[in-house]
N, C-alpha and C positions, 0 to 999 in steps of 0.2 A: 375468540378473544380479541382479535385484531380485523381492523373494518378493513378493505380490499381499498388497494388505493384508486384514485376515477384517474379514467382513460385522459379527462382534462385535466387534470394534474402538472407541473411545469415537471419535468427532467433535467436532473443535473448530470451531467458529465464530467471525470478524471480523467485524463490519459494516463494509461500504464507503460511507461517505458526505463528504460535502462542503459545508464553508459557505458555503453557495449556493443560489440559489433551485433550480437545474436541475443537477443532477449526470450522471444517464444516463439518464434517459427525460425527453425534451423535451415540455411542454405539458401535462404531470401535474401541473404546481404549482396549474393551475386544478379539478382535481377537486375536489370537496365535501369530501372529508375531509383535505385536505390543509389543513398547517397551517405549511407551510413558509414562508408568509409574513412570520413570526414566527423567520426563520434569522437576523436580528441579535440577538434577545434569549438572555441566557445562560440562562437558565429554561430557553429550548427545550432547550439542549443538556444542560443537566443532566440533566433529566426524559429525556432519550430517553438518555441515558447509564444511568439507575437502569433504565431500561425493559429496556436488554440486559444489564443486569448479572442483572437478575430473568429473561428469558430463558436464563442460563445461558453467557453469551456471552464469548469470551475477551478480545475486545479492539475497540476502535472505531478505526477503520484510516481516517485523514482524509488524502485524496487534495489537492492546492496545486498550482497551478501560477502562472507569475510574470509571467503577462500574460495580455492580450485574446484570446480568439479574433476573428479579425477577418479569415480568408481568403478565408470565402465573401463575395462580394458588393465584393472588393477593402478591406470596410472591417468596423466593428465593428457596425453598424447590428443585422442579424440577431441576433447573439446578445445584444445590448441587450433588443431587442424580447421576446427569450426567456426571459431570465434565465439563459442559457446558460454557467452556472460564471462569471457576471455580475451584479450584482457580486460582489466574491469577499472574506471576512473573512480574517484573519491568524490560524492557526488554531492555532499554539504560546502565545499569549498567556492561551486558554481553559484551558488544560492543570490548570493546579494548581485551579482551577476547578471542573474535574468530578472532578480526584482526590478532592477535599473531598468530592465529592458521593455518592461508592460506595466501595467496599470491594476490591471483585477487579479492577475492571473495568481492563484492560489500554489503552493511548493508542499507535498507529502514527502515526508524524508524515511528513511527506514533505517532504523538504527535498532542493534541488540543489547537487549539487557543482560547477555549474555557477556557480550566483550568488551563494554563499555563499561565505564566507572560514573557513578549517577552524578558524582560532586563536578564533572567539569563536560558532561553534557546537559546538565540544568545551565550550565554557565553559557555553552553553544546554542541550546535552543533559545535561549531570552536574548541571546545578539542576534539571531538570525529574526525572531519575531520582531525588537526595535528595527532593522535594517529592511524589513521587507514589511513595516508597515501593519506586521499582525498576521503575514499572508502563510504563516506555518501550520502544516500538521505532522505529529510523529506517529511512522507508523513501527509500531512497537512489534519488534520481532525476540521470539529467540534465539534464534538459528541451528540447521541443521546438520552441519557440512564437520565429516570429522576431520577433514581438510584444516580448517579453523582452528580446532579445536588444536592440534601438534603445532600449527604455524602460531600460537596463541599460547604457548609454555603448557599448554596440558596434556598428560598422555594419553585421554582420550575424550571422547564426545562426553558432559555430563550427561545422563540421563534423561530423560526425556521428561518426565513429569516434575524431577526436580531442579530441572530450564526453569515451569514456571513455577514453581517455589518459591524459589532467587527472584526470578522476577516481581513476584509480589512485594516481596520487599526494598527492591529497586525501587518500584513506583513508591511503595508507602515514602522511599526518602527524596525521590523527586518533587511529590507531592509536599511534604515539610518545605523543602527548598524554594520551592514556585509560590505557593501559598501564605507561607507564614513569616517567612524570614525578615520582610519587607511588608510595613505598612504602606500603604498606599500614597500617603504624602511623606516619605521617608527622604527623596529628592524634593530637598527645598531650592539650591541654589541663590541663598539667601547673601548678595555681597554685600549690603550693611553689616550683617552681622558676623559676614565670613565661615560661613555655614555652609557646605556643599550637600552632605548628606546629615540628618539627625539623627545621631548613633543611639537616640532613646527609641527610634523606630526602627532599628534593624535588630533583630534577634538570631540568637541562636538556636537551632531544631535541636541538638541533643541526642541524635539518634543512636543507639547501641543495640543491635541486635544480632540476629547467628551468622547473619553475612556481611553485614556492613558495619561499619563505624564512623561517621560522620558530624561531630561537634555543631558544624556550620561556623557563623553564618552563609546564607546564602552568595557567590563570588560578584553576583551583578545585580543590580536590577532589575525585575522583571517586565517585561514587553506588555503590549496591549492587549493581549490575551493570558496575562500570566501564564500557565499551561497551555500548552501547544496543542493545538485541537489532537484526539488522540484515537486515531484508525487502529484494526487489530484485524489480523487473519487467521484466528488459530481455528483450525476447523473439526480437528481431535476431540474428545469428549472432556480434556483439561484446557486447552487451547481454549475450545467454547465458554467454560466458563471463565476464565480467564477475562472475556470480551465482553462477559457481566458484570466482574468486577469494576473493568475500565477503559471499557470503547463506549468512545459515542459516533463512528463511524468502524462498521464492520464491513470487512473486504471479502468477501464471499466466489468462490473460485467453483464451477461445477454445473457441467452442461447437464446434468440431470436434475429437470426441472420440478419433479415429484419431491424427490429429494432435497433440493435445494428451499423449498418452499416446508416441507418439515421442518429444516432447520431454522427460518423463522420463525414460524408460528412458535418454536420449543423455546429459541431465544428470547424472544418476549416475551414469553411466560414466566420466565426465567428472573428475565427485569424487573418486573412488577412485582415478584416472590422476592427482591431482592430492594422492595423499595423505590424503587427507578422508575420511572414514566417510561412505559415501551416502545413508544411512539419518538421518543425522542430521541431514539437510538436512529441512525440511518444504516442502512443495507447497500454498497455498492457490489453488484455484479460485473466479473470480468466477461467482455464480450470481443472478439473481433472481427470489423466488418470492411466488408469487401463490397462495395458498391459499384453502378457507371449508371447512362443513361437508359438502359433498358436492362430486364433481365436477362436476357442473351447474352447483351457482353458484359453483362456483371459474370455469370457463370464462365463465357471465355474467360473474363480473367485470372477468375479461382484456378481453371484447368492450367493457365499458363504459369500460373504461380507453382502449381504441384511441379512444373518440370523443373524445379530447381530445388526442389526439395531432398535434406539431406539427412538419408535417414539413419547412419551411425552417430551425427552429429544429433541427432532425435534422440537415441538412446542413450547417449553422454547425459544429456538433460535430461532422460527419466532419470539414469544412475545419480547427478547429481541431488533430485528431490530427494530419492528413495533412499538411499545408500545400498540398491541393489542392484548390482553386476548381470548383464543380460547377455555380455558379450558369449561367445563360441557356443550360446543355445540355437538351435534349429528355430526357423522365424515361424516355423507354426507349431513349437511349442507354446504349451498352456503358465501361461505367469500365475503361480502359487499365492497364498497369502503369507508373510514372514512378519516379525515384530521386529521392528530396529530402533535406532534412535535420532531415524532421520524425521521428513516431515510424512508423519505420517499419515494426515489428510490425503497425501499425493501419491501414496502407494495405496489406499483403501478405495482410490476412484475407480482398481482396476482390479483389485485382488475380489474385493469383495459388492460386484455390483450384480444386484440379483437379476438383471435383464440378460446377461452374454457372461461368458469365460474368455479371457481375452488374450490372446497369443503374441509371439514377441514382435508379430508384423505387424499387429492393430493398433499396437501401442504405438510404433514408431511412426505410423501414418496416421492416428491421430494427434500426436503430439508436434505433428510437423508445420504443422499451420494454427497458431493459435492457441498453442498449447494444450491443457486441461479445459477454458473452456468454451463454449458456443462458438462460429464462425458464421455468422449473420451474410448471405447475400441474396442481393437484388438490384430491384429500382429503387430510387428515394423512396419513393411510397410504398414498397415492400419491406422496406428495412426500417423505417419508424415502426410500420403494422407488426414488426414482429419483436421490434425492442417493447411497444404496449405489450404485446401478448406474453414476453416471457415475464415483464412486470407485474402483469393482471395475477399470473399463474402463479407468480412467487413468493407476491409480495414487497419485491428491495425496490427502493429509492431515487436509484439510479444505477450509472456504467461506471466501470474501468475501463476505458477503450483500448486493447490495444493493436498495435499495427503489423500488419506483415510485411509489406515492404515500406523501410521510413525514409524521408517521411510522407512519403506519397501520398500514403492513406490517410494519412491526418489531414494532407492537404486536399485529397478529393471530400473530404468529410466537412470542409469550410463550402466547399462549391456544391457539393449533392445534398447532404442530409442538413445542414444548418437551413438553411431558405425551406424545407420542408417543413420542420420542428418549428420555424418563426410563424411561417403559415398557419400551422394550425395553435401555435402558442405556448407549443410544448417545451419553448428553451427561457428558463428562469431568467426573468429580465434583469439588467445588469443596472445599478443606481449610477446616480450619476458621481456621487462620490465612493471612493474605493473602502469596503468593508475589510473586518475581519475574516479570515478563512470561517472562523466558528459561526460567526453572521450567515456569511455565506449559505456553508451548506448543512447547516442546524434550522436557522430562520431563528437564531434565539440570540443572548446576547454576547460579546465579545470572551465572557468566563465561564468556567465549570458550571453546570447547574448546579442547584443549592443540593440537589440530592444526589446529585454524583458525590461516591466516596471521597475524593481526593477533593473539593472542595474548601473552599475559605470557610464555611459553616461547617464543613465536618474536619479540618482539619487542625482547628482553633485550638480543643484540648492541648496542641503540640506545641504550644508556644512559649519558648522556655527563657531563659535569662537577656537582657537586654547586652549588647556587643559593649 
């Protein structure tokens, strides 16, 4: 169904990172050139924001989540000890921040439709889209952690499929809010006539339904992209569809390339059964790469990175995905399959992969570098060759890059792999005036396509009494 994308193709790039000592390779924060120490000052994030803009980079893709890991071990001890997405910064507050600080650079935000209330994060995404010029994406989670869920007045994790339930209904009333509420010329700022907004162009959405209640109207204005371009990683079989519903940027997590490439080909079909052009869905793969000038010392430095690898602080970060407890098991016990109501994508990479049976030591040294998935090294020209390859094979779009030691890697990534990628043409050329994130990394226009659900054309019916 879906044509193979060409080797000449441009590549776009996200960074995946997190304000955090420890994002996805545990025990890296002590390497020498790390400098992550420094993840509460806004300098860092600026600087390492100008760092990927200068890379060539489309977007800084900041992963949240709304509690402790705290499974392994029964308690929060380990990933304390680790810095294990511990402690953890509020990472929307940064935003106008580093928009100040670049030009192009794109901002993915991660917020839960779980703990969030839609009426006054519709109101945060369209200041953050006005202030940053359009340069927003949400990436729409619903989180796993029953950590959250106690610290959050609940007495426990909801359910896992009825996460996205709620969620649907979340978007349907973001979507009213973003879409509808506001005509397009509802900011007159008319001072002859003393008119700042036309209350005949603001409406109310009216929404009443099993979870929400939302009158409106909408609290702001909406930004240059009304809806915030809108990434999704659910990779569960409700998750997935979920991302037919209402991704137009899918974040795809999983060094099994056979695999990983089912999952496309199914998603598209999916799109297209569903209405949607499937090609205008984009595919970002997480990857992280460890490059130098030859392959020798690119492998030296993988091997020097393993020596600081910290592998209880590994296993805190499976327990936090999974919500399963690995601790006081024998490391070459065999990891079972269980059903919880954590992220379940992150437990089935390992319970159920029909290549290997995987034991508590596999897990924790593969998760210690790079998380769940691929660890790309080389020469520059080994590591573009193998970002095509896993491209050619899969199908996605482009990377979530993320780093092991930061931000090192992002800055050997300006001086090794960028002058590689420009050489042969592989890095999507940058205009000379600053676009929308949706521009960006769609190639289409600043709004919803007309056949996305959530759209101004499918969202119309919803337009209800004038304010």
């Amino acid at each position: 169904m879906t044509q193979p994308v060409s080797d000449e193709a441009p590549l776009h790039f996200n960074a995946f990172d997190m304000l955090v000592p420890v994002h996805q390779s545990p025990g890296l924060w002590r390497h020498p050139e790390s400098q992550i120490d420094q993840f509460d000052q806004l300098s860092y994030w600026t600087g390492l924001s100008q760092t990927l803009e200068q890379a060539g980079f489309s977007c800084l893709f900041l992963a949240d989540v709304p509690g402790v890991y705290d499974v392994y071990g029964g308690d929060h001890q380990a990933s304390a000890r680790g810095g294990v997405q511990f402690p953890l910064l509020d990472l929307q507050v940064i935003i106008p921040a580093l928009a100040q600080a670049t030009e192009h650079l794109g901002f993915g935000i991660t917020a839960s439709a779980t703990y969030e209330h839609p009426y006054l994060l519709a109101r945060r995404f369209a200041t953050l889209d006005h202030l940053t010029g359009g340069r927003i994406a949400w990436n729409i989670v619903t989180s796993y952690q029953e950590s959250a869920a106690r610290n959050l007045g609940l007495s426990g994790q909801i359910p896992h499929d009825e996460r996205y339930d709620r969620a649907d209904e979340f978007m349907e009333v973001m979507y009213k809010l973003f879409e509808t509420s506001f005509d397009d010329d509802a900011v007159t700022i008319n001072r002859q006539d003393g008119v700042f907004v036309d209350p005949q162009k603001v409406h109310q959405i009216g929404h009443s339904s099993r979870w929400y209640q939302v009158p409106g109207p909408m609290l702001t204005h909406p930004g240059p992209q009304r809806t915030p371009l809108l990434f999704q990683a659910g990779s569960s079989a409700r998750g997935q569809q979920f991302a037919v519903d209402h991704g137009e940027a899918i974040f795809v997590v999983n060094a099994n390339t056979k695999s990983l490439a089912a999952q496309v080909v199914d998603t598209r079909r999916k799109l297209a059964e569903a209405g949607r052009a499937p090609e205008s869905v984009k595919f970002f793969a997480m990857a992280t790469v460890i490059v130098a000038e030859t392959e020798a010392e690119a492998q030296q430095r993988l091997e020097q990175y393993r020596e600081y690898v910290d592998t209880e602080a590994a296993l805190a970060l499976f327990g936090g995905w999974t919500g399963v407890d690995l601790s006081g098991l024998d490391e070459e016990a065999y990891v079972e399959d269980v059903t919880t109501d954590a992220n379940q994508s992150a437990l089935a990479f390992f319970t159920k992969d029909p290549r290997r049976r995987w034991t508590v030591r596999d897990i924790a040294e593969f998760v210690s570098i790079g998380g769940r998935g691929p660890t790309i090294v080389g020469d520059p020209q080994q590591v573009v060759d193998q970002l095509l390859h896993y491209r050619r094979v899969t199908g996605i779009d482009g990377f979530n890059i993320s780093a092991a030691v930061r931000p090192a890697d992002f800055e050997r990534f300006v001086h090794y792999i960028t002058p590689e990628l420009q050489r042969r043409g592989l890095l999507a050329e940058r205009p000379d005036t600053p676009r929308t994130l949706r521009e960006t990394l769609l190639g289409a226009g600043p709004h919803l396509a007309e056949d996305h659900p959530g759209s101004r054309a499918q969202m119309a019916k919803y337009v209800h009494t004038v304010v």
